[in-house]
C-alpha positions as a Python dict, from the first residue, in 0.01 Angstrom:
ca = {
    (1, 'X'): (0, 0, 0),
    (2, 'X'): (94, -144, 328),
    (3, 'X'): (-295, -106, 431),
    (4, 'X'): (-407, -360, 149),
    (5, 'X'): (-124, -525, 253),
    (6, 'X'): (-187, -552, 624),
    (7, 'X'): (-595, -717, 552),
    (8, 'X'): (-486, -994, 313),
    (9, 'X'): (-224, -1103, 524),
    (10, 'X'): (-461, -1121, 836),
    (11, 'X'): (-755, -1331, 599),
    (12, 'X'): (-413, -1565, 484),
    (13, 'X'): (-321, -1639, 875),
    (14, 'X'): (-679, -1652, 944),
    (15, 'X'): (-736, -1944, 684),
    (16, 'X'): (-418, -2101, 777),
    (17, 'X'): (-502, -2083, 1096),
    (18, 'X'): (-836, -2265, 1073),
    (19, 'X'): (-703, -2505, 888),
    (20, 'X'): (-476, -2658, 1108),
    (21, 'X'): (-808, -2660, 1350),
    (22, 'X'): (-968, -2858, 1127),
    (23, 'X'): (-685, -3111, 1052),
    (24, 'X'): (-606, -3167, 1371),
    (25, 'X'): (-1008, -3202, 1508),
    (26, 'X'): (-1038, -3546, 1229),
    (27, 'X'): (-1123, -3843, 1357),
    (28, 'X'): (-858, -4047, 1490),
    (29, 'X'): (-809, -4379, 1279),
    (30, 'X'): (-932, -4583, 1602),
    (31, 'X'): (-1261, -4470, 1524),
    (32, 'X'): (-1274, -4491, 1135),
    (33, 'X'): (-1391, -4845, 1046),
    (34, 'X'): (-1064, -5069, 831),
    (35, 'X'): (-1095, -5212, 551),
    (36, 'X'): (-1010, -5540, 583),
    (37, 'X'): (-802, -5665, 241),
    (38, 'X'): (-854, -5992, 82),
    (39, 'X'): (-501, -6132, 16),
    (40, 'X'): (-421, -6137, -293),
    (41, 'X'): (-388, -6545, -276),
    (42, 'X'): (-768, -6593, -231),
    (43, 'X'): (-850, -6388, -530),
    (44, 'X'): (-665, -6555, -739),
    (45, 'X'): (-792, -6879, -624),
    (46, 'X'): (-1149, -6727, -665),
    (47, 'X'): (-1056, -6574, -1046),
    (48, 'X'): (-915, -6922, -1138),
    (49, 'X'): (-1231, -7084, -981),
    (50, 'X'): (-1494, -6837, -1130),
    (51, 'X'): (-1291, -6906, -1449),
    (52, 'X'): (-1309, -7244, -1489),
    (53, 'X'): (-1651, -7254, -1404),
    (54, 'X'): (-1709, -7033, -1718),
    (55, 'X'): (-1528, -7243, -1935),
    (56, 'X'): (-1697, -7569, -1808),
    (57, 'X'): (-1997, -7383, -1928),
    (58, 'X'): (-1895, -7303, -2236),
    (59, 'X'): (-1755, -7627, -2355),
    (60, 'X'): (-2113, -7775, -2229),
    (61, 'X'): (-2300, -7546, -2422),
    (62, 'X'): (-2079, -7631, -2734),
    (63, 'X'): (-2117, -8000, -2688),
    (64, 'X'): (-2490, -7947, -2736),
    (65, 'X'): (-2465, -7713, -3077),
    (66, 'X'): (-2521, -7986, -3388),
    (67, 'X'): (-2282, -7848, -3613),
    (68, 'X'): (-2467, -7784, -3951),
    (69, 'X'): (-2280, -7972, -4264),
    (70, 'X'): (-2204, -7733, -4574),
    (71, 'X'): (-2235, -8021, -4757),
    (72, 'X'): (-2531, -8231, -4697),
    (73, 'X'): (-2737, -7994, -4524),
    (74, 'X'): (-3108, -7862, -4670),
    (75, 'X'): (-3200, -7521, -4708),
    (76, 'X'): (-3447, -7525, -4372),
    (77, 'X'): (-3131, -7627, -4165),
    (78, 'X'): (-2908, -7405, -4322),
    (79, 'X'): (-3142, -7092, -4244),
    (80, 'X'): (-3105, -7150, -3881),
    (81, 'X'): (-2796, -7030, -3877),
    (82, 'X'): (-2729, -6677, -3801),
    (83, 'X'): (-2750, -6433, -4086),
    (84, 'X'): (-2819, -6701, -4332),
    (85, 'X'): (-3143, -6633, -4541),
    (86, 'X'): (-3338, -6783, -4834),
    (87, 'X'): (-3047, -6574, -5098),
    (88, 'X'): (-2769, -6746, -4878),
    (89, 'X'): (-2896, -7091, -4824),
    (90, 'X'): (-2960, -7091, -5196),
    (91, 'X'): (-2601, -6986, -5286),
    (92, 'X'): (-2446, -7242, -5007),
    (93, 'X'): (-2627, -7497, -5205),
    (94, 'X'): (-2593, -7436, -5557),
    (95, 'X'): (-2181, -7358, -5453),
    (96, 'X'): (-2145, -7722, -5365),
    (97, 'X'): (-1932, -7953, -5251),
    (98, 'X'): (-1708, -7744, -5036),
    (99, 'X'): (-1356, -7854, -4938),
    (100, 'X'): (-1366, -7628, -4656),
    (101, 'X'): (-1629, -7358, -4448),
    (102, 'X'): (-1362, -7078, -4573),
    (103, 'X'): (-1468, -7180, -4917),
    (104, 'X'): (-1766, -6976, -4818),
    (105, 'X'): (-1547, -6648, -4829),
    (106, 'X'): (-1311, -6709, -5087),
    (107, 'X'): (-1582, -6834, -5342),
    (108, 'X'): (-1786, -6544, -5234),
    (109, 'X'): (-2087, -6720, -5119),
    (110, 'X'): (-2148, -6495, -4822),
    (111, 'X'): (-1920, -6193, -4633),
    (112, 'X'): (-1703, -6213, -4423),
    (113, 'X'): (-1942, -6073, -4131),
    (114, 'X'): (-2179, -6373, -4157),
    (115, 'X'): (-1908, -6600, -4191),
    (116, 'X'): (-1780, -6505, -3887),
    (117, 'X'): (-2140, -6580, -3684),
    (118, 'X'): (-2171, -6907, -3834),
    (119, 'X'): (-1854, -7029, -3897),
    (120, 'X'): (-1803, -7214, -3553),
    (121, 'X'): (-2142, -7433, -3581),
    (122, 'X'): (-2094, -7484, -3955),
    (123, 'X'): (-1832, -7824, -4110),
    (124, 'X'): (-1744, -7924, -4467),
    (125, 'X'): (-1496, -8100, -4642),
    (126, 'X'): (-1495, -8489, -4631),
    (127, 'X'): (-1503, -8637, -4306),
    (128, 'X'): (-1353, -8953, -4222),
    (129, 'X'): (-1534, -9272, -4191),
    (130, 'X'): (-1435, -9191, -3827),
    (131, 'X'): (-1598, -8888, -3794),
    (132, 'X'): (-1876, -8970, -3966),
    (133, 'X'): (-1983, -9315, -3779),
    (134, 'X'): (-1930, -9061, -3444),
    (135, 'X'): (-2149, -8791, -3573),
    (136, 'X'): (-2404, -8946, -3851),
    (137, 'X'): (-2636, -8652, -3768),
    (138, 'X'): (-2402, -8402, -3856),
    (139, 'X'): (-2238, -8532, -4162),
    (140, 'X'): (-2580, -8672, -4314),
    (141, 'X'): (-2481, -9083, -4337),
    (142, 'X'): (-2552, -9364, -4127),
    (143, 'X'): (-2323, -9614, -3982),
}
């Protein structure tokens, strides 16, 4: 047993041996290239940057969406909206006036799946004189 033994041993010390060669032959870190580290001050000045950048583009892109009125709006405009067919725009329409876009859900006009596409660049309800002398497009009067 002690001849098994004896060859195992020497292919152990032999692998241990080389080993340590080969650890102590790496490169020294002189002459790896460092990574140099951002501190962690810029990046979040550069998140909060790239952020509100993003959310100056969003709120433009809103501004130029013309909300669609429940309400007062005809079929054509109401079938630009997403998910909103001839069935739908029909439904909308004959399930008039609406106090609010919910209605649309509760009343069962359309799912809840389309009413969440459409239900930021839809309005109903009555809107104030206000509202409507700001946005005559959108709530279908003139000032």
């Amino acid at each position: 047993m002690s001849k098994r033994f004896l060859p195992l041993s020497a292919v152990l010390a032999a692998t241990m041996l080389t080993t340590g060669v080969a650890l102590a032959t790496d490169d020294s870190p002189d002459e790896q290239p460092r990574l140099r580290r951002t501190p962690a001050k810029a990046l979040d000045k550069n998140l909060a940057a790239q952020r509100e950048t993003e959310i100056l583009a969003q709120r433009k892109a809103a501004a130029q969406i013309k909300l669609v009125s429940l309400n007062s709006a005809s079929k054509e405009e109401l079938k630009t909206l997403p998910g909103i067919g001839d069935d739908e725009a029909r439904r909308i329409i004959a399930g008039r006036p609406y106090g609010s876009k919910s209605w649309l859900v509760t009343k069962g006009i359309v799912n809840s799946g389309i009413y969440d596409g459409i239900r930021k660049l839809v309005v109903a309800g009555n809107p104030s004189k206000k509202d409507a002398a700001k946005n005559p497009e959108v709530f279908g009067k003139k000032p």
